[in-house]
N, C-alpha and C positions, 0 to 999 in steps of 0.2 A: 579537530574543532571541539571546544567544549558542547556541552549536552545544553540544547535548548538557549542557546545564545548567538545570533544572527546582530552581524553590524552591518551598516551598510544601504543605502539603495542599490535594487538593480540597475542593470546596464545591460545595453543590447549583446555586450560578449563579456559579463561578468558570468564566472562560472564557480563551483566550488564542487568536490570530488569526494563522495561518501563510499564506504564500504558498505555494503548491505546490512550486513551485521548491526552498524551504527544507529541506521535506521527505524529498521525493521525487525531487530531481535527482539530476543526473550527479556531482554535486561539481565539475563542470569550469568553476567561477568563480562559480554561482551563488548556491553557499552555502559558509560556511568550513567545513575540518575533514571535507570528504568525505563521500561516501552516507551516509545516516540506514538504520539496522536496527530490529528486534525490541527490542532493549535501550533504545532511544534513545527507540522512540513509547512503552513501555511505562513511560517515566520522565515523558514528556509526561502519559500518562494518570493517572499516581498524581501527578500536580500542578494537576489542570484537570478540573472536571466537562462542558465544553463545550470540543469544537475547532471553531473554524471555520477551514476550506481553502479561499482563493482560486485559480482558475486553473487547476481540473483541466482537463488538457487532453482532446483527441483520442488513444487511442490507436493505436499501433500496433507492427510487430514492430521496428522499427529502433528503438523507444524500449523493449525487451521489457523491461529491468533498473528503468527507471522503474515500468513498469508492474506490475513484481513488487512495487518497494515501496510504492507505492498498495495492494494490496490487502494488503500484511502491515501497513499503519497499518490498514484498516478491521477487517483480523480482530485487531486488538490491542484497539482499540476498544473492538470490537464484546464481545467477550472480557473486557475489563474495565467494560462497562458504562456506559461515556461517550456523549454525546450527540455527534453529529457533521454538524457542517452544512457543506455543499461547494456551491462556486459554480463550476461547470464552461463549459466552451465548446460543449457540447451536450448534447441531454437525454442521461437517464439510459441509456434504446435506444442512444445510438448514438456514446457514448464509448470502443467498441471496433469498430476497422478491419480487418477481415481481408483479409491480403492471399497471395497463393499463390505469393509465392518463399521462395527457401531463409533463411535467416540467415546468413551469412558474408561477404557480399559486401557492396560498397559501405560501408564503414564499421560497419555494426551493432555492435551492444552487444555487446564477449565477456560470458560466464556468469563471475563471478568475485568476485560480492560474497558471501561467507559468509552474511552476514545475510539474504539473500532466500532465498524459497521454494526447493526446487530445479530443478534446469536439469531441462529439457524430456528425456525417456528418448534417447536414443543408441541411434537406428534404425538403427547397423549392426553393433551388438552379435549381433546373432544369425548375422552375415552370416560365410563365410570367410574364412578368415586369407587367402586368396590373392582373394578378389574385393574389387572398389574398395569402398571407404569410398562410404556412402549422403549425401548432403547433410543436413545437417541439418532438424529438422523446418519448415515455414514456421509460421505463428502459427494457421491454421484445425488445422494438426494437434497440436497444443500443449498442453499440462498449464494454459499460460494462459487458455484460452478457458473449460475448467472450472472452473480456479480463480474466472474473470472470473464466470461466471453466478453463482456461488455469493457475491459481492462485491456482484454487482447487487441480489442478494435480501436481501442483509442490509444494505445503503443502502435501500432500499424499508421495511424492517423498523424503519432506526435514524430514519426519517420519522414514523412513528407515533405517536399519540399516546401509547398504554402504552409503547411501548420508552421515550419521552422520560421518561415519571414513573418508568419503571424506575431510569432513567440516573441520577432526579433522589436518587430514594432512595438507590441504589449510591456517588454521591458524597456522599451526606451519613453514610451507615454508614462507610464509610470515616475519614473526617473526626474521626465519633467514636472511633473505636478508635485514629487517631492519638492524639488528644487526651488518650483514658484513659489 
């Protein structure tokens, strides 16, 4: 599918088939056209009553930016009432790694996509102007981990049988009100 180009009305069994990557990369060769946002899944959504995501990976904090826009497609989603089926590299438990170093070092993800959730609070904001700068937070101290449960719950949610006939109805009212 071209990058950021949705045709189409939903439909109660219109579905369209992304690879993780597509979605949710770095932009760093995987997909053209750069990180996917808020604007981009919510054009997916008002085109497709069905996503399905291959390849959720593993995460963790060195992929944090990935992992923000994973859960800004499931709360787009989820938010607009689409059915969403993901084929990951582990169960649901244990798709997030926590790991207890800082973010900065070795390469990690800078905070710098507009479109993602925001960056994790700046633990040395409270600190003096004359004491060192605190590291940044690691991933178990993170806005992501509660972001993440709240993501886990509502993949658990969008498994359901009612959320599915919710999804199925929400794509097909849709549909009509294009139509009208």
């Amino acid at each position: 599918m071209c990058p950021r180009v949705v045709l189409g009305a939903p439909a109660p069994f219109t579905c369209a088939w992304f690879a993780f990557d597509e979605l949710c990369g770095d932009g760093d060769g995987t997909r053209i056209g750069g990180p996917m946002g808020t604007a981009d899944f919510r054009a997916i959504a008002g085109g497709f009553g069905a996503v399905f995501v291959d390849g959720v990976p593993v995460f963790s904090q060195r992929r944090r930016n990935v992992l923000r826009r994973f859960i800004t497609l499931v709360d787009t989603l989820y938010d607009e009432g689409r059915a969403l089926i993901v084929r990951a590299e582990a169960p649901l438990d244990a798709m997030l790694m926590v790991e207890n170093r800082g973010i900065g070092s070795e390469g990690e993800d800078a905070i710098n996509d507009a479109d993602d959730i925001r960056p994790a609070p700046d633990v040395s904001a409270h600190a003096s102007a004359s004491a060192a700068p605190s590291p940044s937070p690691s991933l178990h101290e993170s806005d992501e981990v509660f972001a993440f449960d709240r993501t886990r719950s509502r993949l658990v949610e969008m498994g359901t049988e009612a959320y599915l006939r919710h999804a199925q109805r929400k794509a097909a009212a849709t549909l009509t009100e294009k139509t009208s």
